[in-house]
C-alpha positions as semicolon CSV with decimal commas, in nm:
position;residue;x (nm);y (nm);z (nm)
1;X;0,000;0,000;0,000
2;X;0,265;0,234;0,082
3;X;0,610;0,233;-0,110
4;X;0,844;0,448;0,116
5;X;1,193;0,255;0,074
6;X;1,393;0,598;0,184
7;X;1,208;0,462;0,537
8;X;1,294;0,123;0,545
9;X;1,656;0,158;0,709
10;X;1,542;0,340;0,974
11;X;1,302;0,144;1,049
12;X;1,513;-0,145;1,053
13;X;1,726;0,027;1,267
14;X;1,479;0,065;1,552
15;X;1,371;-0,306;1,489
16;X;1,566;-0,399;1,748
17;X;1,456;-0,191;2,024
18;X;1,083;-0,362;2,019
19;X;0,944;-0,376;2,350
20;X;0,900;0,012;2,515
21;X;0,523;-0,092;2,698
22;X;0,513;0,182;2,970
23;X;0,186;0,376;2,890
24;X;0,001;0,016;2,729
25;X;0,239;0,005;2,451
26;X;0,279;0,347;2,377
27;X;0,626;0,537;2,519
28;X;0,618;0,741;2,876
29;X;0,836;0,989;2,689
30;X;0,997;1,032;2,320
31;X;1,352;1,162;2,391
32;X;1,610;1,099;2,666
33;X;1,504;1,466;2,786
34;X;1,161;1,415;2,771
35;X;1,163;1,093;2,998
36;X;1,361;1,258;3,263
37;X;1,088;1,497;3,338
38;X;0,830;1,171;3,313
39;X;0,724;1,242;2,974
40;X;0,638;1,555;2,965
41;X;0,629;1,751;2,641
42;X;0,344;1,892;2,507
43;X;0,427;2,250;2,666
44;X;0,785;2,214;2,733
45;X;0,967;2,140;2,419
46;X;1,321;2,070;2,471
47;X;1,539;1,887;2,187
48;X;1,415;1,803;1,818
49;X;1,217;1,513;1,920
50;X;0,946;1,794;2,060
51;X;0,725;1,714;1,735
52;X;0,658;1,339;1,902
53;X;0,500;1,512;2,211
54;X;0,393;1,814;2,013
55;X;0,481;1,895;1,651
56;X;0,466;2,287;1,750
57;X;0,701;2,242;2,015
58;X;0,974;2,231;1,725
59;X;0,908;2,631;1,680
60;X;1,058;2,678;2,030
61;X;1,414;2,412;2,004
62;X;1,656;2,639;1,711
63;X;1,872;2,447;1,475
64;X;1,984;2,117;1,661
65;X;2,065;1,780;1,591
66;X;1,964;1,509;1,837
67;X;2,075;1,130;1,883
68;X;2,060;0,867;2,142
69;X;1,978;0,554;2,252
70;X;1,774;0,394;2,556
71;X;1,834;0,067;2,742
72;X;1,513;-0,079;2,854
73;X;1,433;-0,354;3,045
74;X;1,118;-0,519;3,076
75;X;1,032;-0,788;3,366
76;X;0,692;-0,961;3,284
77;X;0,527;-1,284;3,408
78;X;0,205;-1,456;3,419
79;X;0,022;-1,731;3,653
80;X;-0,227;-1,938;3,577
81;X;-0,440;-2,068;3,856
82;X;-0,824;-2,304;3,917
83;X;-0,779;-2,442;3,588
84;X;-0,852;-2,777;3,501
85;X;-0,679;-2,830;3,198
86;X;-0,360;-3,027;3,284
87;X;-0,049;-2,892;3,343
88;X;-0,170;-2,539;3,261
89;X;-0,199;-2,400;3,685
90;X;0,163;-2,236;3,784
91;X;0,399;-1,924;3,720
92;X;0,526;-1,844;3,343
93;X;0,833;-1,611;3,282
94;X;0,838;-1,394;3,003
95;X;1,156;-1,275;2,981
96;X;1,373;-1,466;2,708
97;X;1,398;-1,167;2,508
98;X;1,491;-0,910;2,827
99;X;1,757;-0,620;2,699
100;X;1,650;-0,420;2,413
101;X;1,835;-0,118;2,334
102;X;1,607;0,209;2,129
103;X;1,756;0,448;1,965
104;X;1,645;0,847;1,876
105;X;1,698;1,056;1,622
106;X;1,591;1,472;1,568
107;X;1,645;1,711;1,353
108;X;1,557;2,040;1,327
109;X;1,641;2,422;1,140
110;X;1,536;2,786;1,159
111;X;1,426;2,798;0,828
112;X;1,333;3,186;0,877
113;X;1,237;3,385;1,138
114;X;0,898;3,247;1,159
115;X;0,893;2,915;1,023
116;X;1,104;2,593;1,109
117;X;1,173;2,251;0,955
118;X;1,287;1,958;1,097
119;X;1,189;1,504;1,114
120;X;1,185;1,359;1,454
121;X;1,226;0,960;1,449
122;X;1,100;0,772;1,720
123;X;0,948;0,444;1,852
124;X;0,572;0,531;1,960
125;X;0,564;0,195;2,083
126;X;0,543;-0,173;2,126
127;X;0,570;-0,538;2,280
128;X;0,720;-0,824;2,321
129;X;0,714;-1,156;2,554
130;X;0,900;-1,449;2,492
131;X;0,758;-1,736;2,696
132;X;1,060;-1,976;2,595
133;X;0,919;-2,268;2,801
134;X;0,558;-2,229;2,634
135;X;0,184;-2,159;2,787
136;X;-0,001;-2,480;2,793
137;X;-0,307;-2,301;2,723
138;X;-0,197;-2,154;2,371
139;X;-0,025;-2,472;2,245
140;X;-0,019;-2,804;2,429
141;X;0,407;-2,895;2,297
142;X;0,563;-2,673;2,544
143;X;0,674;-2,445;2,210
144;X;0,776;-2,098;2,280
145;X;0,477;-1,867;2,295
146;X;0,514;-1,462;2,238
147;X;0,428;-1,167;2,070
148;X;0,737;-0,948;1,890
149;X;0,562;-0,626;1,799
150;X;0,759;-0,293;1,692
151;X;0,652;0,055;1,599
152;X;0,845;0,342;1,442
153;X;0,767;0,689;1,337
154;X;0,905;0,938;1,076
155;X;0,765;1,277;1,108
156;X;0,890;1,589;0,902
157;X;0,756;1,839;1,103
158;X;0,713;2,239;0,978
159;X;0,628;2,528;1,215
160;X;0,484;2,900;1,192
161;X;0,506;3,143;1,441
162;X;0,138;3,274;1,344
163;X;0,166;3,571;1,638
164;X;0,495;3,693;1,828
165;X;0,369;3,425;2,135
166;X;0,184;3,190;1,947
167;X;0,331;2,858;1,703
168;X;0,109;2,637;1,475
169;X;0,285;2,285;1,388
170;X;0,215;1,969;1,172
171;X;0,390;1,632;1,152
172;X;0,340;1,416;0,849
173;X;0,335;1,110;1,010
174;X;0,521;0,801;0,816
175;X;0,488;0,498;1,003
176;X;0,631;0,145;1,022
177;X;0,555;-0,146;1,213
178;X;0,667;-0,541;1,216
179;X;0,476;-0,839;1,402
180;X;0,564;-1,183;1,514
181;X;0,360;-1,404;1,700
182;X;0,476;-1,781;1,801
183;X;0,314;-2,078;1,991
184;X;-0,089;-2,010;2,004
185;X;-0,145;-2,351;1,791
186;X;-0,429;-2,398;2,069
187;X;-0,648;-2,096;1,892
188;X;-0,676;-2,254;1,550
189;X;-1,029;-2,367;1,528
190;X;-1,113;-2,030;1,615
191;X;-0,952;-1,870;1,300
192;X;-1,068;-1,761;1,036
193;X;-0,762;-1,875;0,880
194;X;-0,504;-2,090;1,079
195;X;-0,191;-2,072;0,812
196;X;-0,204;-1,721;0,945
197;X;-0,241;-1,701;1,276
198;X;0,101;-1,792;1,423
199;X;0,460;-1,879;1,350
200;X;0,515;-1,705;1,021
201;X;0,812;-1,505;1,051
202;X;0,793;-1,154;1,108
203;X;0,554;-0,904;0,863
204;X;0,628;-0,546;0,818
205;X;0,312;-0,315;0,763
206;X;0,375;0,103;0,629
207;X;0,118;0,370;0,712
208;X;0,029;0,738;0,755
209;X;-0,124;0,990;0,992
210;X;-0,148;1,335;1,080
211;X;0,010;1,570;1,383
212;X;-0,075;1,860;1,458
213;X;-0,017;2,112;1,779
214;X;-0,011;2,441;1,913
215;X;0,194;2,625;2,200
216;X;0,129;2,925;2,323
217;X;0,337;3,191;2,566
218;X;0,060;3,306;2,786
219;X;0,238;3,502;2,983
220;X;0,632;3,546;3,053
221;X;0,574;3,240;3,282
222;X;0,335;3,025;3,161
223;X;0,288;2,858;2,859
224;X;0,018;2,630;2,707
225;X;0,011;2,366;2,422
226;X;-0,232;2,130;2,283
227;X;-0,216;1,859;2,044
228;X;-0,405;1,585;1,849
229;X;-0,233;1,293;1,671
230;X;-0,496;1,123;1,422
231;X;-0,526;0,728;1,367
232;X;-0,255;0,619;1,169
233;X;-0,370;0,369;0,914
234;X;-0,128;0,107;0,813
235;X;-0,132;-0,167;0,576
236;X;-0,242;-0,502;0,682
237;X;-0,036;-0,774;0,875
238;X;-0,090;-1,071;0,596
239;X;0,115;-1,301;0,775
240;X;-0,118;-1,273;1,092
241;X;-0,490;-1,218;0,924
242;X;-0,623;-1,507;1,090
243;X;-0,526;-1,363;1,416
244;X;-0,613;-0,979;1,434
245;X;-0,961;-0,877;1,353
246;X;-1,062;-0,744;1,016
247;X;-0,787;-0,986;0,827
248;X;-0,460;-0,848;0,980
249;X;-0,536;-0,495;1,027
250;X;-0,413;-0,324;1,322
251;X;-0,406;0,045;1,289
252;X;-0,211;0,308;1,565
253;X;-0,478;0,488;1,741
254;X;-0,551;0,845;1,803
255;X;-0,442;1,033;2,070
256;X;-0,487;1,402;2,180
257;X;-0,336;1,608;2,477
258;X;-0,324;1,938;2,657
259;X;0,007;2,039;2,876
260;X;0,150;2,347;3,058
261;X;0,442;2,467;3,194
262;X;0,497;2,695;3,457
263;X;0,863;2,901;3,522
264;X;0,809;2,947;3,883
265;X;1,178;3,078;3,956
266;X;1,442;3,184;3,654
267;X;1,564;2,865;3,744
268;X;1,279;2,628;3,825
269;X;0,995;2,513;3,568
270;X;0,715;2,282;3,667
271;X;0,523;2,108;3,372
272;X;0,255;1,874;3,323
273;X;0,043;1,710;3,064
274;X;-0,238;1,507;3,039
275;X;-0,345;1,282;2,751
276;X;-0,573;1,056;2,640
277;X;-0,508;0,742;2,385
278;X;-0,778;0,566;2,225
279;X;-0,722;0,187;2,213
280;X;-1,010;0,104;2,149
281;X;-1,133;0,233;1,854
282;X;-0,881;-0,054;1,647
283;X;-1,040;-0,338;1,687
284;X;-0,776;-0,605;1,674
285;X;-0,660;-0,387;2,019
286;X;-1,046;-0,307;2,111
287;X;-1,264;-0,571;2,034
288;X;-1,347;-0,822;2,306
289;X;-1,094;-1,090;2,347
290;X;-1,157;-1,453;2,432
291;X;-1,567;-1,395;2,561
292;X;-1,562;-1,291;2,142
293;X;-1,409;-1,593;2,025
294;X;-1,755;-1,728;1,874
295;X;-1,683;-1,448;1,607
296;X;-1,322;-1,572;1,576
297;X;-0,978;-1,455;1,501
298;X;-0,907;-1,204;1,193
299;X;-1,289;-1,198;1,097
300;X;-1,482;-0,848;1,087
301;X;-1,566;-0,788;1,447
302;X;-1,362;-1,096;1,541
303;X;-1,177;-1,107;1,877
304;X;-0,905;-0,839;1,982
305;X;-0,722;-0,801;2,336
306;X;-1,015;-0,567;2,458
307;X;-0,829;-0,270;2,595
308;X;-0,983;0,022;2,699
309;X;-0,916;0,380;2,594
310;X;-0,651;0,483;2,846
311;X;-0,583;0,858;3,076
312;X;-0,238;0,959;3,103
313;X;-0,114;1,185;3,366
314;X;0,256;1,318;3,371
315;X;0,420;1,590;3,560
316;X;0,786;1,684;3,579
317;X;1,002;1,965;3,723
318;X;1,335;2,124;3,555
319;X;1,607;2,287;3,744
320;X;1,942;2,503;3,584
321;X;2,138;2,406;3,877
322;X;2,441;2,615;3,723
323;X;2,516;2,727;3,404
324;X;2,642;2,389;3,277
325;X;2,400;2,132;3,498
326;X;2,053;2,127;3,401
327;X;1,893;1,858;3,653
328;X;1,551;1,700;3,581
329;X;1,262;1,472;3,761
330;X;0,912;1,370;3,723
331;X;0,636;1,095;3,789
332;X;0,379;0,922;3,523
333;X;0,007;0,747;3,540
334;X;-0,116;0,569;3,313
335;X;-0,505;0,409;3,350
336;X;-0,518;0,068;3,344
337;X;-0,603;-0,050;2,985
338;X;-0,664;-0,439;3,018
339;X;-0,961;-0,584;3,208
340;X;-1,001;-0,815;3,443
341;X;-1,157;-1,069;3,229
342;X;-0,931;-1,050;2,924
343;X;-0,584;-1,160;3,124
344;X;-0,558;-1,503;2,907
345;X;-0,524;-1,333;2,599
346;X;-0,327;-1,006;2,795
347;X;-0,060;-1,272;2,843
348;X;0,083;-1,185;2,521
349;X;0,086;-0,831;2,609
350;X;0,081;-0,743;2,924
351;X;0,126;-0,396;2,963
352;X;0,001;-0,324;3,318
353;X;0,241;-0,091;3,430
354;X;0,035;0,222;3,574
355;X;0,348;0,430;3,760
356;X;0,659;0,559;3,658
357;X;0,938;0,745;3,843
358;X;1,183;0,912;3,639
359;X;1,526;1,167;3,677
360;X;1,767;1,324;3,475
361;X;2,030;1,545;3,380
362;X;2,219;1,787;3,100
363;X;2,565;1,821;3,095
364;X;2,645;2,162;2,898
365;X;2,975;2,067;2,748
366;X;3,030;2,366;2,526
367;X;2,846;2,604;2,332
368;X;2,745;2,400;2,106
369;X;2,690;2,036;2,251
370;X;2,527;1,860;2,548
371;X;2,475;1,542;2,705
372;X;2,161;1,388;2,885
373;X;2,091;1,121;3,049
374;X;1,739;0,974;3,230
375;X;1,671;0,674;3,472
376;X;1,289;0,547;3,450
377;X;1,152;0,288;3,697
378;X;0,813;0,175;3,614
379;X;0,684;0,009;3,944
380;X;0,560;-0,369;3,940
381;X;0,188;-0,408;3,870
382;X;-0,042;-0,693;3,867
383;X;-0,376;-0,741;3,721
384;X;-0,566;-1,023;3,848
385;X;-0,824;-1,212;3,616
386;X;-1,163;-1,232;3,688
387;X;-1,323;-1,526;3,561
388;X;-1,092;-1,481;3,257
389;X;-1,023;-1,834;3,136
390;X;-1,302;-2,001;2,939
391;X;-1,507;-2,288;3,055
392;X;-1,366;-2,446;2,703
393;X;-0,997;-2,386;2,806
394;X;-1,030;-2,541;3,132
395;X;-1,163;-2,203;3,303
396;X;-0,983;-2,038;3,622
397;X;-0,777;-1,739;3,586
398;X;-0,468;-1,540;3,448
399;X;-0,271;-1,292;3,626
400;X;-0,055;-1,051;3,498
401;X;0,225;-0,839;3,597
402;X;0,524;-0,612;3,483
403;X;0,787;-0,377;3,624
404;X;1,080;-0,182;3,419
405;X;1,412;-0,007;3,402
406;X;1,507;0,207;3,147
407;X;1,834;0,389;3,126
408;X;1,921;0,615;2,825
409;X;2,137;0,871;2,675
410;X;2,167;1,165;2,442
411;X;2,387;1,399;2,261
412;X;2,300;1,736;2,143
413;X;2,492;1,907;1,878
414;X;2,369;2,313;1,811
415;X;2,399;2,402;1,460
């Protein structure tokens, strides 16, 4: 559907860096910087990765170049108890696939005085578990079960400065995303086509949406920004048609946001953002998940992971310590987006984590270049199933849980 080869290598590049599940499966925060302050963004751009959080933050960041790389690392395990299909009750690790490493990339110029260019690439999201011993429940050989799902965005991003306090931007937002799933053998009958449902490789999918944002300088001490980021549609998932709804499809949902930031001393700012991202209107994320099975896998309406549409609250503080020493902190919620009842099929992606911790720091190393770093720790969380194993796969229930670490780092290089 989409023929962007120029993409491709980046993409690849960020292939390997497939599992950053902190708010669901979207990212806590798009740049080194932005983590450190626990995401926040939409009213405090601060490198040329703003356009992720908010494509008119890009108006506010000067000519730049930004790079770096994040080491994440997810802990995630599920139990399975009061079932009565054999061998299926005990305590499942899915942490085969544990270090991933996700790089960033910005870039961004003062085209005039009123107008800037510039492409942010990022990873909005993504998943992965890697059950190596197998879940009984998916496939009854003890065959490594897991999801391997990757997301990456390319956004050329232009600004206007439409009033002396006041910046319109828009992202063009070129999308990639590859899939793997492995082990759910068990789910056959239920779809609509079983040479597609599992263990075919990885599939690559291309798609397009729209970003766009405004910030605004209320006063000398407060500023304002706002954003919307339209469903991305992507190109179907062939390989996997019999197992997400509508034959493969599996769009990246909207999102929208408001932030603000406050300068509260010359050297303090306090910033915060809320936003809202809507799972559920993609059905192969939406839909119902095992309680839908009667409409099986990859059919219109068919069964999805049922997650909800999901609140996220971030607030962060930034102190210029000196001249060179910019030091940074903040805290992240996320609402819960899987149900009690869908934990058997949330096994595969349990993102559960609901709070985040995160610091920071810029070095100022000359004029012209700087170094961050950020430390996120994404408390464990469990979600308990409620009756969320089918009579018809021996009933009883899943829990879930996760915790994280993620440690990254940038450079900064002033043009």
């Amino acid at each position: 559907m989409y023929q962007w080869s120029k993409i491709i290598p980046v993409a690849i590049a960020f292939s390997f860096g497939n599992a950053w599940a902190t708010d669901g499966y979207f990212s806590h925060g798009y740049s080194v910087r932005s983590q450190g302050v626990g995401g926040v963004g939409i009213a405090l751009p601060q490198d040329a990765l703003a356009a992720a959080a908010n494509p008119a933050g890009m108006g506010k960041v000067g000519s730049r170049v930004d790079a770096g790389v994040t080491w994440f690392r997810p802990v995630r395990e599920s139990e399975i108890e009061g079932s009565g299909a054999p061998g299926a009750n005990g305590t499942y690790k899915g942490n085969d696939s544990q270090n991933f490493f996700i790089p960033e990339f910005g870039y961004n110029t003062q085209y005039s005085e009123d107008v800037t260019l510039g492409v942010s690439v990022y990873g909005n999201g993504g998943m992965n578990t890697d059950y190596k011993k197998g879940i009984p429940l998916f496939n009854s050989n003890g065959r490594r079960t897991g999801v391997d799902l990757a997301q990456v965005f390319v956004a050329p991003t232009v600004t206007w400065k439409v009033q002396e306090h006041h910046t319109l931007g828009v992202s063009l937002n070129l999308a990639y995303q590859r899939f793997e799933a492995k082990g759910l053998q068990n789910f056959s009958n239920a779809s609509s086509s079983a040479a597609n449902l599992t263990n075919n490789g990885h599939d690559d999918s291309y798609g397009a949406g729209v970003h766009i944002g405004w910030l605004g300088e209320i006063t000398d001490a407060v500023t304002l920004g706002a954003t919307y980021q339209s469903r991305t549609y992507m190109s179907r998932f062939d390989k996997y048609k019999g197992l997400f709804a509508e034959q493969g499809d599996f769009d990246i949902p909207s999102t929208y946001g408001v932030g603000v930031a406050v300068k509260v001393t010359p050297a303090l700012t306090l910033a915060a953002d809320f936003q809202r991202i809507n799972y559920s209107e993609v059905d192969a994320v939406g839909n119902a998940s095992l309680s839908n099975l009667s409409n099986g896998l990859g059919n219109d309406n068919g069964a999805g992971f049922n997650w909800q549409d999901a609140k996220v609250y971030k607030i962060g503080a930034l102190y210029q310590y000196s001249p060179a020493l910019i030091l940074r902190a903040g805290y992240n919620h996320v609402d819960q987006p899987i149900r009690a009842g869908d934990t058997l099929f949330n096994i595969l992606a349990p993102g559960v984590v609901k709070d985040h911790v995160s610091i920071g720091a810029t070095w100022v190393l000359s004029p012209a270049s700087e170094v961050s770093f950020a430390y996120t720790h994404a408390f464990e969380n469990t979600v308990r199933g409620q009756n969320s194993i089918p009579a018809g796969f021996g009933g009883g229930d899943a829990n879930v849980r996760m915790y994280q670490d993620a440690l990254g780092v940038a450079y900064t290089w002033k043009l």
